[in-house]
N, C-alpha and C positions, 0 to 999 in steps of 0.2 A: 373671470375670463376663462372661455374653455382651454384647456394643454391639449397643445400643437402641437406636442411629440407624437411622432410613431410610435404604435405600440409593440411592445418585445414581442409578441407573436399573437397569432387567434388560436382560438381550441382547435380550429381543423387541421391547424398545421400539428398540434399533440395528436391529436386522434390520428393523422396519417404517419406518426411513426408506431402505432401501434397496430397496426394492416400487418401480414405477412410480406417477410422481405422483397419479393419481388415485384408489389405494389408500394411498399413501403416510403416514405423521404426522410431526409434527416433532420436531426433536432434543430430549431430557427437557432440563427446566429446568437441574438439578444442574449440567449441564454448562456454563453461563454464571456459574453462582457459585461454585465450588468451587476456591478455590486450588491442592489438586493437581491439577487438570484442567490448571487455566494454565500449571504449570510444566511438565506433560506438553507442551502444545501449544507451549511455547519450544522445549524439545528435539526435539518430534519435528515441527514444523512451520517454524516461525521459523528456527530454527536451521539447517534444511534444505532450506530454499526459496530462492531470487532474489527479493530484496526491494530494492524500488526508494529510492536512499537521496536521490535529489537528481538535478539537471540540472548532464550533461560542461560546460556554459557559465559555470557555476558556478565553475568550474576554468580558468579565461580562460587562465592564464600560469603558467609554470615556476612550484614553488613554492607557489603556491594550493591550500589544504587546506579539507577541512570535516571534520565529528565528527558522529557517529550511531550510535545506540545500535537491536540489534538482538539479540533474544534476550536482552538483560540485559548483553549483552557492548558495548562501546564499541569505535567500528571509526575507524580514521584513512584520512582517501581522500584523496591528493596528486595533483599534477602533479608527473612528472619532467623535468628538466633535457633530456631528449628525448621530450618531448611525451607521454610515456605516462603515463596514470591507470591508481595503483597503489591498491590497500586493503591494508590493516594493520591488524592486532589493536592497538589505542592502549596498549602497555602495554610498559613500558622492560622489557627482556632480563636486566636485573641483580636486583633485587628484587620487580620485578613492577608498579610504580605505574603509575597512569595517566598517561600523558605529556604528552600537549595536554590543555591543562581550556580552553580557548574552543570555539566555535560553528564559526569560520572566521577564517579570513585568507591569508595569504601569509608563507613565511620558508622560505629556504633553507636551514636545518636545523630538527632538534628539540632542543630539551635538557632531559632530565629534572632536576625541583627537587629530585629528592632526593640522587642521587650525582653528579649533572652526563652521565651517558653521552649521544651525543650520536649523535644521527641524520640522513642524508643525506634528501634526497627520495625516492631509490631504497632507501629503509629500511637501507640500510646503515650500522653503526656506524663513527662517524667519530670517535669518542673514549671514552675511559674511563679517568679520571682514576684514576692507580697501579697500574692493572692489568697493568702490567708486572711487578709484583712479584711477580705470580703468574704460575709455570712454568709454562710451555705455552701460556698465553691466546693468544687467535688474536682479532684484531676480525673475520675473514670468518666465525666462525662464532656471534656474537651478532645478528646482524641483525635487525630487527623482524620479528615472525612474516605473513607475506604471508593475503589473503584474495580469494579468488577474486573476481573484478571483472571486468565486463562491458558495455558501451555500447547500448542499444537505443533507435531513435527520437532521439537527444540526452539519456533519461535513462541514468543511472547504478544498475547492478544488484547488488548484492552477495551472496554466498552464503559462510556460513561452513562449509559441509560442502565439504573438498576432494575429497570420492568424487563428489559431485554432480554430472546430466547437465549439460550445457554445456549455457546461454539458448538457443539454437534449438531443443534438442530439446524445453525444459520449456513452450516456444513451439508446437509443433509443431500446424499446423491454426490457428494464431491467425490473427485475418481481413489481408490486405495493407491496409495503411493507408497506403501512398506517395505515394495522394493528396493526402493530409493535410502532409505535409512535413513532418512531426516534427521531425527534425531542425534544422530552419533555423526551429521556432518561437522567440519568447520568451518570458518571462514578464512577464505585464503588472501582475499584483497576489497578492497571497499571504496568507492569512486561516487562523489558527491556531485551532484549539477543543481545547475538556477536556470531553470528555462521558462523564459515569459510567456507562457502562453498556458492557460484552462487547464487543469486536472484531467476532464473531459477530453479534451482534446488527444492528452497523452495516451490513456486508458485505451481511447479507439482506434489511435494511431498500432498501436502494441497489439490490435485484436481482427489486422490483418497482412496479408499480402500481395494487397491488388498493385500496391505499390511497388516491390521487390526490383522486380527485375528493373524498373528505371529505375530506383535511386540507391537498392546495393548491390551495386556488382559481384560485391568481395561475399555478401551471405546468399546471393541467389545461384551463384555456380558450387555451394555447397550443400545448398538444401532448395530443387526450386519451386518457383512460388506455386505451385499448382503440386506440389506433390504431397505424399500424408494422405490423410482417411480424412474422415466425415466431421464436420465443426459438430459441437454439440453445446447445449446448454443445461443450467438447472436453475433451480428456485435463486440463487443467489451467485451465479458464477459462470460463465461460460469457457472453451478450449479447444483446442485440434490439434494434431500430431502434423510431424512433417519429416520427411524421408531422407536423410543424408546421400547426397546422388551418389553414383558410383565412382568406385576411388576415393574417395572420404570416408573418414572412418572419425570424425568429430567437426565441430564448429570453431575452425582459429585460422588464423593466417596462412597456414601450410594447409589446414584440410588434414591434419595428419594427427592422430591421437599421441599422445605424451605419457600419461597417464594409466594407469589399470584401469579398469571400466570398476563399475562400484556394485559391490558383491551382489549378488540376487536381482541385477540387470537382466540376465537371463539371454532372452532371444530379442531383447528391445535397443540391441547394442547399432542398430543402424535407423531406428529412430529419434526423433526430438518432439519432446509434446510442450505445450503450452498453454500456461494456466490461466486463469483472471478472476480470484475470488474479490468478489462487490466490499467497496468502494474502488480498494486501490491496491490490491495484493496482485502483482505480476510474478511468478514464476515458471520458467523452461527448466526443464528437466532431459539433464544429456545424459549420454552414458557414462562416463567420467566426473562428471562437474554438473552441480545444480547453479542457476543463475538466479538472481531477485533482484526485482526492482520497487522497490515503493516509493509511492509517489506521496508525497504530504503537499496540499492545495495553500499557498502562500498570497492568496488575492482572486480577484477574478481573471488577472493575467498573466500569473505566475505561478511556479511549482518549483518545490525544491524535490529532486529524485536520488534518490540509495540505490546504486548500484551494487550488489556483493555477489562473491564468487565461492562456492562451499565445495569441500571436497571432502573422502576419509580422511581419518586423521594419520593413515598408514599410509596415506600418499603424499599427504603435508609434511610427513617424519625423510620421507627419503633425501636423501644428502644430494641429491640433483633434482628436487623439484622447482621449476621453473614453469610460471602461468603467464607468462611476457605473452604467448604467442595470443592465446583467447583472449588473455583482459585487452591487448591491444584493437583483435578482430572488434568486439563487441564496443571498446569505447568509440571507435570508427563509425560502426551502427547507430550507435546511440546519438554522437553530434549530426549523424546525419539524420535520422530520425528529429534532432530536437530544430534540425534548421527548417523542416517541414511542418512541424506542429506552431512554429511560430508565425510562419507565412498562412496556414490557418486559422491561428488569431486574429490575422492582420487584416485577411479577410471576414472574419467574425463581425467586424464593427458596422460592414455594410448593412448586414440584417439583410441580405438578395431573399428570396424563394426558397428554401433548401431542398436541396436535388437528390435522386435516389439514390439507393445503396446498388452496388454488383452482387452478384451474386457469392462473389468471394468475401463479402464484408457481412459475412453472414453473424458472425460473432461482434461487431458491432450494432447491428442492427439490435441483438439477443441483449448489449448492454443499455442501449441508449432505449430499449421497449421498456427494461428493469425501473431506468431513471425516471421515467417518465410518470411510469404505476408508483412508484416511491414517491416523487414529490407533487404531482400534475397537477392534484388538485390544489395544494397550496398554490402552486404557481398561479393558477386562475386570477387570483386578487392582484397580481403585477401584468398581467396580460394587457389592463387598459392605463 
């Protein structure tokens, strides 16, 4: 019996998101709601990208691990007993369990509950209870399976494809931000969401402002949406700057800076730029305070997103610091942002025609053309 379904889209609805913006349309609906899509885009995107899993400071001390889940897989990231930050697939060598079931902490070794094999910092097996009984075992050659791991800015990068370019090339063209001091920031607050709707959806929503002025008030009479320089793009990331209007001098409830601006700011102190390294790495960069959002894809209709708020650590130190005003503005933005990203889910399911871009969604278009060249040709096989 032939299937009567619609199909998730035709090629020439791919091909016309690959036209220059102004002829451009956006990616068919199908592609936010379709389960196989999702597990397509674990394998051939997730699973193959640098995905930011957390902050090296996180990792203070020998010992100190965290857990994060990427592609569906569970990755272990330690400190070693000489200072190197390792990743590992979280899964014991013997039958396969997962090893660490916490979030984070600190311990000088692992040990699986189920057979007791037991793990160094340096993933090396340090036990395995009777395995001497069996001829030939060798402990050098069970060790926990290594995952590519990487330090950029003081986040922490992971990639489970071991063929994969190394983080500067997947960087390559991304803007110098050493102004900034990445590195030597902190984290001053951290705000977790569950918003039902596409990864995708989030990513594009976050990569403009044609929206602004209807749905935020309180961020468009601080920065408005037509202000800032020119969008641009690169091999793996796109971004634009935007202009703090006049009489503001930051992005929070008052419009009113709190804060020192963060040293070798320079003359960028009445700008806000905005970043989007491919898959899911969102950061704005203000003069006072760096913002991050990562988004980790929990379905084909959900997303779980990290909100965090970074600052020096000489403005974390002062005995009146208070980020009430910003985390306030920005969680404001954000539920209203996620009430829109789910009403385009909602409409996702339709599968309509998809419509063009403005000219102001010029940095979505530069993502959803990325997506497209990334997975298109797989997609063709789900097309009918």
């Amino acid at each position: 019996m032939a299937d009567s379904r619609a199909p998730l889209f035709d090629q020439a609805e791919l091909d016309a998101v690959r036209r220059p913006v102004a002829e451009a349309t956006n990616l068919p609906g199908g592609l936010y709601v379709e389960p196989a899509v999702f597990a397509l885009e674990q394998e051939s995107i997730f699973a193959k990208s640098w995905i930011c899993a957390g902050r090296v400071d996180d990792l203070s001390e020998a010992g100190a691990f965290m857990t994060t889940e990427i592609a569906g897989r569970s990755v272990l990231l330690v400190r070693g007993e000489d200072g190197a930050v390792r990743g590992f697939h979280n899964v014991c060598r013997h039958r396969g369990a997962c090893l660490v079931q916490t979030d984070c902490g600190t311990a000088r070794s692992f040990r699986c509950n189920y057979h007791g094999w037991t793990y160094g910092s340096d993933g090396g097996l340090l036990a395995a209870p009777l395995m001497d009984e069996r001829p030939g075992f060798d402990k050098n050659d069970h060790g926990l399976a290594g995952v590519r791991t990487e330090v950029w800015g003081g986040f922490v990068f992971v990639n489970l494809d071991p063929g994969a370019t190394e983080l500067s090339d997947a960087m390559a063209g991304f803007p110098d931000l050493s102004r900034y001091d990445l590195e030597n920031l902190r984290r001053g607050h951290e705000v977790s969401y569950d918003v039902q709707a596409n990864w995708k959806v989030l990513c594009e929503n976050y990569s403009e402002c044609y929206h602004c002025a209807l749905v935020h008030p309180q961020l468009n009479r601080v920065t408005d949406y037509r202000s800032g320089g020119n969008s641009f793009e690169g091999p793996g990331f796109n971004g634009g700057p935007m202009m703090l209007a006049e009489g503001f001098t930051t992005m929070s409830t008052t419009g009113e800076r709190r804060h020192p601006v963060i040293e070798g700011v320079g003359d960028e102190e009445t700008r806000v730029h905005y970043l989007h390294f491919y898959p899911s790495f969102l950061i704005a960069l203000l003069p006072e305070y760096v913002l991050l959002h990562r988004v980790q894809p929990d379905g084909p209709g959900r997303s779980r997103v990290s909100c965090e708020w970074f600052y020096p650590e000489s403005t974390l130190a002062q005995s009146d610091f208070d980020a009430s005003e910003e985390i306030e503005f920005w969680d404001v933005t954000n539920r209203q942002d996620w009430g829109l990203c789910e009403m385009v889910q909602q409409g996702a399911a339709s599968r309509l025609r998809p419509g063009p871009y403005h000219p102001l969604e010029y940095c979505v278009h530069a993502f959803d053309r990325w997506y497209v060249e990334r997975v298109g040709k797989r997609l063709e096989s789900l097309s009918r």
